[in-house]
C-alpha positions as CSV (number, residue, x, y, z in Angstrom):
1,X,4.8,-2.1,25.9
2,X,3.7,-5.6,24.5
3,X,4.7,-7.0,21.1
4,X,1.5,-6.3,19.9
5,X,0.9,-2.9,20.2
6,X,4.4,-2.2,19.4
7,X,3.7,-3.5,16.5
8,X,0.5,-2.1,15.7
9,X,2.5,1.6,16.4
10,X,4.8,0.9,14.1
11,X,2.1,-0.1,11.7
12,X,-0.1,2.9,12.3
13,X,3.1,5.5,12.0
14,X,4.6,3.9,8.9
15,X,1.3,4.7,6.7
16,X,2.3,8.0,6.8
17,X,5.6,7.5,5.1
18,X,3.5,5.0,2.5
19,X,1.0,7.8,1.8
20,X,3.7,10.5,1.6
21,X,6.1,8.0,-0.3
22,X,3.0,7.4,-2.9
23,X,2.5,10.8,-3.7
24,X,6.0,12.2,-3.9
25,X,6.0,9.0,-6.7
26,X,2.8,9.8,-8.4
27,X,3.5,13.7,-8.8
28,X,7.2,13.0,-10.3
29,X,6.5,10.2,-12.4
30,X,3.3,12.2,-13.4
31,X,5.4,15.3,-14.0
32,X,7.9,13.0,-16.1
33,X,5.4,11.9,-18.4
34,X,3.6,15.0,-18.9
35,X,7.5,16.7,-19.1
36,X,8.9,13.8,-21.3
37,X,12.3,13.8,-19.2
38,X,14.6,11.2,-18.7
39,X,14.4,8.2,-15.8
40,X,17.2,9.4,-13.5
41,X,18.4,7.7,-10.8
42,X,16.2,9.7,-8.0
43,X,13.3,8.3,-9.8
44,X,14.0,4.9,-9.6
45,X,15.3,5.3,-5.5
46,X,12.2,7.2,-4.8
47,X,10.1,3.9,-6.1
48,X,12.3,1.4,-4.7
49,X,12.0,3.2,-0.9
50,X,8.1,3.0,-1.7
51,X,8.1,-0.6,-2.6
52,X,10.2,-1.5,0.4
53,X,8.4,1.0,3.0
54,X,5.2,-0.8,1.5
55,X,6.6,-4.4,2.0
56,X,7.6,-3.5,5.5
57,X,4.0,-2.2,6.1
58,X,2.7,-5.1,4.0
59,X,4.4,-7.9,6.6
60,X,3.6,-5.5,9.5
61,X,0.1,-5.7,8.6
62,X,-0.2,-9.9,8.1
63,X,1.3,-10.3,11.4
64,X,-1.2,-8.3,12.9
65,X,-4.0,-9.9,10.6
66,X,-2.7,-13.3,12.1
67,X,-2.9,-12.1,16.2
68,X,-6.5,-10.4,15.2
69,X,-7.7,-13.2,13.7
70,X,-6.8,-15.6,16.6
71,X,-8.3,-13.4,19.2
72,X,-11.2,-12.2,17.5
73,X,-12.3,-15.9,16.3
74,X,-13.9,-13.9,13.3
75,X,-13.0,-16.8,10.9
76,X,-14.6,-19.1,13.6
77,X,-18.5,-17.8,11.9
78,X,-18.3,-15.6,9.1
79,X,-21.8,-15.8,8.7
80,X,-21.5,-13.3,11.7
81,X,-18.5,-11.5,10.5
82,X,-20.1,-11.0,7.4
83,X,-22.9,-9.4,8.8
84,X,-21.2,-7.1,11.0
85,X,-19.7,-3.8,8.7
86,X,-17.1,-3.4,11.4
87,X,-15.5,-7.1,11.6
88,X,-16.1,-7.4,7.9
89,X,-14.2,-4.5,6.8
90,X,-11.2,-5.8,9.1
91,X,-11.6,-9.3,8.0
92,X,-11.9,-9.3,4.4
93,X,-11.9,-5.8,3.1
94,X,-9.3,-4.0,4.2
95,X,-6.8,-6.9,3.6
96,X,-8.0,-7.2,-0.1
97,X,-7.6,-3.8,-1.2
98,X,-4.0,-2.9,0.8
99,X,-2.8,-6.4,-0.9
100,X,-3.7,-5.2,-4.5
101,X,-2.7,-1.7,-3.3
102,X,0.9,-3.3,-2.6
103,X,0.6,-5.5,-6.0
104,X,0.1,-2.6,-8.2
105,X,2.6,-1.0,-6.5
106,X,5.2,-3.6,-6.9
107,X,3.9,-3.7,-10.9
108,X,4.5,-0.1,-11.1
109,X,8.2,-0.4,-9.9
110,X,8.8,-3.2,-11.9
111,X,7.4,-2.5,-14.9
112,X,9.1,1.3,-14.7
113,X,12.4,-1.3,-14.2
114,X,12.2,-2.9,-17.1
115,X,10.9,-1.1,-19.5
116,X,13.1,0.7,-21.9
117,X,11.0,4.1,-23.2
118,X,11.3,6.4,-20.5
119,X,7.7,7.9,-21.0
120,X,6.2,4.1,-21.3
121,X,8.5,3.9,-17.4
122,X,7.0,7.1,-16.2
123,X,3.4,6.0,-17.4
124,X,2.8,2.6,-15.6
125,X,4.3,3.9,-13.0
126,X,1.7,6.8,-12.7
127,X,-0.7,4.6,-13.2
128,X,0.0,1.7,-11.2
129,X,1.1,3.7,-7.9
130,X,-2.5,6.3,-8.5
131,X,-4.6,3.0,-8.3
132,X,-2.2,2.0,-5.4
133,X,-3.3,5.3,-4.1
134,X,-7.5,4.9,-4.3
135,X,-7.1,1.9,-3.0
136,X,-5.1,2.8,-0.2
137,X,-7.0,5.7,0.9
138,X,-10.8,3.3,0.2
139,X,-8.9,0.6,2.3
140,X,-8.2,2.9,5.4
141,X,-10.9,4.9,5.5
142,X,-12.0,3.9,9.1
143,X,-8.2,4.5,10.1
144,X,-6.2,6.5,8.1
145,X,-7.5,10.0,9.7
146,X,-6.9,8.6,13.0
């Protein structure tokens, strides 16, 4: 198998531990905040295995950006990729939403970190990783029911 689509598995498999990862995290830090429990130690592994299985996905995803983008020449006239719905969701879309996707997502962990209240923790949390999630599932429309 070539570096490239070995990659590009690894990519497309790995979104489904990020999806699953996101919403196991949204529905405990959600029942947290609505509960008013304590920030135990599951909670904060369960968002750091979400940052880093996003990171992983993140870096995953630039190196294929890079070998798409030097095949397709799509950077070469973006007056054409800009006019095309396909190469301009590729191009600039996607990239743009799963990039803040992984921002908020690293905001919600660290924020949950560092702050001291444990409903304040479990509510930026909640409402970092449920933006995370909208823009995940806008940013992979085309691919994520593949």
């Amino acid at each position: 198998m070539e570096t490239y689509e070995f990659v590009k598995q690894v990519h497309s498999i790995l979104r489904y531990f990020v999806f699953a990862l996101l919403i196991i995290n949204i529905v405990k830090c959600l029942m947290g905040w609505v509960g008013r429990r304590d920030y135990e130690a599951i909670d904060k592994r369960l968002s750091l295995y979400l940052l880093i299985t996003t990171h992983t996905q993140l870096l995953l995803g630039l190196i294929l950006y890079g070998w798409w983008a030097s095949v397709s020449g799509a950077f070469n006239d973006m007056g054409t990729t800009m006019k095309s719905p396909a190469l301009r969701f590729i191009a600039v879309e996607h990239i743009t939403m799963m990039l803040l996707a992984v921002a908020f997502i690293t905001i919600g962990h660290v924020r949950a970190k560092r702050l001291l209240d444990y409903t304040a923790k479990f509510k930026n949390a909640t409402i970092f990783f449920t933006l995370a999630f909208i823009l995940i599932m806008v940013g992979a429309r085309n691919w994520f029911w593949q």
